[in-house]
C-alpha positions in Angstrom: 44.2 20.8 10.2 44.3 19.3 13.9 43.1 15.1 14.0 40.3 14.5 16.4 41.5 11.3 18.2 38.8 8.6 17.6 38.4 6.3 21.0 39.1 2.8 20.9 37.0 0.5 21.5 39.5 -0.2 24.8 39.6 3.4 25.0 35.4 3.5 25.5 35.3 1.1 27.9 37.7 2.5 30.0 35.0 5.5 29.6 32.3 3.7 30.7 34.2 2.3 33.6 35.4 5.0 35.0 31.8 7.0 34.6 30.2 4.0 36.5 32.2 4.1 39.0 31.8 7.8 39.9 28.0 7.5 39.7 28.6 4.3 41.9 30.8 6.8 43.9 28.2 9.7 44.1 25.2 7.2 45.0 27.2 5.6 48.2 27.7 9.6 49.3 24.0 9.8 48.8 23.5 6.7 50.5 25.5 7.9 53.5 24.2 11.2 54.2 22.5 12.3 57.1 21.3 15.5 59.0 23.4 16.9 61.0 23.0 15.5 64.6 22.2 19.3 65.9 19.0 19.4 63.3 18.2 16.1 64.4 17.9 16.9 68.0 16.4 20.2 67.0 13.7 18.4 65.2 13.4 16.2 67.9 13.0 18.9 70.7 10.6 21.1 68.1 8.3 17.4 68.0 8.3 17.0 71.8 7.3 20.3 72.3 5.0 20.9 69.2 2.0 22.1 71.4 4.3 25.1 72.7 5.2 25.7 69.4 4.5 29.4 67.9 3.1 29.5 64.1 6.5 30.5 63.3 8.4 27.5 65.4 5.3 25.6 63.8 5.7 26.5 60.5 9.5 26.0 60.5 9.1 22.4 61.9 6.9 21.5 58.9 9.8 22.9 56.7 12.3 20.8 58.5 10.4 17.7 58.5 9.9 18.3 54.9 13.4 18.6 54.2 14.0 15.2 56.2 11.6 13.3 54.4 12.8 14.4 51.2 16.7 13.6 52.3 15.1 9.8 53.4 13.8 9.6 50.1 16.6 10.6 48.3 19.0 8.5 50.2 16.6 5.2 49.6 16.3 6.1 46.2 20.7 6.0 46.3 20.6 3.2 48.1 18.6 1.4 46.0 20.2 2.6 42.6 23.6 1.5 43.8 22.6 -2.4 44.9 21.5 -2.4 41.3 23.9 -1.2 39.8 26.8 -3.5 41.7 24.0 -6.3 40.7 25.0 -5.8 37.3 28.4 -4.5 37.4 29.7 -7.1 40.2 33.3 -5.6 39.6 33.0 -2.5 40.4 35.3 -0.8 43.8 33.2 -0.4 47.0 30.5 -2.6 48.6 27.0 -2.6 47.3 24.2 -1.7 50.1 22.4 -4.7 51.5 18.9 -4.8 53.0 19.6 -6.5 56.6 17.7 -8.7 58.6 15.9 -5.8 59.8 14.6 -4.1 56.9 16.9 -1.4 57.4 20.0 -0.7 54.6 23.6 -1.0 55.7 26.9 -1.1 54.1 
């Protein structure tokens, strides 16, 4: 009959450490990402030039910006889970996200 080995309670919060600070990990990846500058311009030049646009060019911006908007969203929402979480685990690796002066987030 094989033992299960039973965690410690050292054992648990070396656990619990380690998951937090993958999550903290995975959120500052979040908080990082960005379109690639070529979809950015594209975007860009697609906006500019929206009243040339076909209903197919048309229809594909509105996709885009959608996908954009939901990527802002997403990384605001990282952004914001991982100030938090360094708020109340002070000690874990990396540098929270700080609102600046601005309003804008930064590292």
């Amino acid at each position: 009959m094989t033992k299960t080995r039973i965690p410690t309670r050292k054992g648990m919060a070396s656990d619990k450490r380690q998951a937090l600070q993958i999550c903290a990990e995975a959120l500052r990846q979040a908080a990082e990402r960005r379109l690639p500058r070529p979809l950015e311009r594209k975007i860009l030049k697609m906006i500019e030039a929206k009243e040339a646009l076909t209903d197919a060019e048309h229809e594909q911006l509105v996709t885009l910006v959608d996908v954009a908007q939901e990527q802002s969203l997403q990384k605001v929402k990282a952004q914001v889970a991982l100030e938090l979480l360094h708020k109340a685990y002070p000690d874990l690796k990396g540098k929270p996200w700080r609102a600046s002066a601005s309003g804008s987030m930064k590292k």
